[in-house]
N, C-alpha and C positions, 0 to 999 in steps of 0.2 A: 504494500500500500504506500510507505513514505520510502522505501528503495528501488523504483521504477528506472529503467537506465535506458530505456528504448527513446531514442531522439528524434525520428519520424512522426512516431506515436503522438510524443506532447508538442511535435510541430505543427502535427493536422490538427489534436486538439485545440491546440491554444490560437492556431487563425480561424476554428469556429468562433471560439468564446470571442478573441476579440472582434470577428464579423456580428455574432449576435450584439455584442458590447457595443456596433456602431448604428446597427438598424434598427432595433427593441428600442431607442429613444424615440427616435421614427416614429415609429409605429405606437406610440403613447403618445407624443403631441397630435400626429395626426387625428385623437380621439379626444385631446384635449385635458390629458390627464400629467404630461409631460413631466416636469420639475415634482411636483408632489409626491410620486411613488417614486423617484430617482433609479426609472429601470435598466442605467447602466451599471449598477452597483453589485444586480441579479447574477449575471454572468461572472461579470468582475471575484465577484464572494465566493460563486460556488467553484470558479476557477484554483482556487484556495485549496480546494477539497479532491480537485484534481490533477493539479499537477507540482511538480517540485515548486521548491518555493523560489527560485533564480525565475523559472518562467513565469510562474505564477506574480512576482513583484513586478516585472519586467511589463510583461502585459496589461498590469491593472496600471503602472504610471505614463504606458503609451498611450490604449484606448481612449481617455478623454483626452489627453491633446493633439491623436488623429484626427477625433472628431470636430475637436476646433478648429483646426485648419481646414477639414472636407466639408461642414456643413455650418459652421459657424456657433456650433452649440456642442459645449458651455462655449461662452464666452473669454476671449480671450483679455479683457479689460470690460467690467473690474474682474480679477482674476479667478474667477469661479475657475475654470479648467484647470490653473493652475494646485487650485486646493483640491479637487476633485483629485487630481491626477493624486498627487500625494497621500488623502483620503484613499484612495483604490490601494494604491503600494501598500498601506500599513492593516487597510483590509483582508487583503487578499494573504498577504504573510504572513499576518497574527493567525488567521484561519488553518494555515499551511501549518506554522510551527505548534502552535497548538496541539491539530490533530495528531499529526505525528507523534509529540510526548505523549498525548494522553493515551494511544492505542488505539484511535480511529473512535473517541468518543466526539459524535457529531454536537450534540448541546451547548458542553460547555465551551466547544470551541468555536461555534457560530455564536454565540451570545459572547464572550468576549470580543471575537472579532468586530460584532457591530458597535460595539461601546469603544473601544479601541478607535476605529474608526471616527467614530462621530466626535471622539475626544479630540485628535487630529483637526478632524474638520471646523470645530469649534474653536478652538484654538488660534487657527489661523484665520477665521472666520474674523478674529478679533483682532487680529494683527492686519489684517487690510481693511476693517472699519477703521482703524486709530491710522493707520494710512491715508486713506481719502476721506480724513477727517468726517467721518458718519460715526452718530450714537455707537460706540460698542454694545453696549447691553442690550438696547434692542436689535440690530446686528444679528447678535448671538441668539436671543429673543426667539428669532424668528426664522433662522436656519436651523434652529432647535424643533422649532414648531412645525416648520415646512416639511422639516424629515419625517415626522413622525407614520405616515402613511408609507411610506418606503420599508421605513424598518416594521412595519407590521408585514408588509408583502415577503419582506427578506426572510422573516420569521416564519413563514406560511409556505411559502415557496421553495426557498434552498434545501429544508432537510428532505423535500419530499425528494427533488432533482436528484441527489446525492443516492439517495435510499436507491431508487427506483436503475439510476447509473451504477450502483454497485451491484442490483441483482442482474441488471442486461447485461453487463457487458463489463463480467468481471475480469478482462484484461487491460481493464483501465487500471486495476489498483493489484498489487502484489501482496501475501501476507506480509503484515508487521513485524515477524517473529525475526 
């Protein structure tokens, strides 16, 4: 499961996740639901669970500023993409290093992983309020608040992804032993 050494394998995976990482936003603004559930964080997260954590970082600190530059979202100024991106990196790792120590216990290392994250995001959420001189606390306020529907979907949706990926198609993941 955390000693996989096939490099094809997590090449094809990982330009799904990050192909799904760029069109799932897509296809959530297109319906109008975009920024609220932050569904590039889906992929991003459960990338975590699948591949090493080199890839796994790698990809979550690309994906949003592919998308920046292809589609203009997030935003390159003010630097949402930039926090995002980084948000994804400590995402996707904490998820990775987690599960590994724990023995592939999915819970507590999805539920760290997203507080890990939004701590990240928060953080810096507040260092580029105090930057372009906006309220911090509301800032934080509100990128607190806005997330809140994403991380219910993250919480809803990744264990099941994960579950259901490790009964299809258990040559995604190797025993931990």
């Amino acid at each position: 499961m955390c000693t996989d050494t096939n490099r094809l394998r997590h090449l094809v995976v990982n330009a799904m996740i990050m192909a799904i990482g760029l069109t799932l936003p897509m296809a959530f603004h297109a319906v109008g639901l975009g920024s609220k559930f932050t569904p590039m964080l889906l992929p991003l997260l459960l990338n975590g669970f699948l591949s090493p954590l080199a890839w796994a970082v790698a990809v979550g600190g690309l994906t949003p500023l592919v998308s920046a530059f292809a589609t203009g979202m997030p935003p390159l100024y003010p630097p949402v993409a930039f926090i995002m991106s980084v948000e994804c990196m400590v995402l996707a790792g904490t998820a990775r290093i987690l599960f590994c120590a724990t023995r592939g216990r999915l819970w507590p290392s999805l539920v760290a992983a997203i507080v890990c994250g939004r701590a990240v995001s928060l953080s810096l959420s507040w260092f580029a309020a105090a930057y372009l001189d906006l309220p911090q606390r509301l800032s934080v306020l509100a990128s607190l608040v806005q997330g809140l529907p994403g991380i219910a979907l993250q919480l809803s949706v990744v264990p099941l992804a994960v579950t259901l990926i490790h009964r299809r198609h258990s040559l995604l993941f190797e025993d931990a032993s």
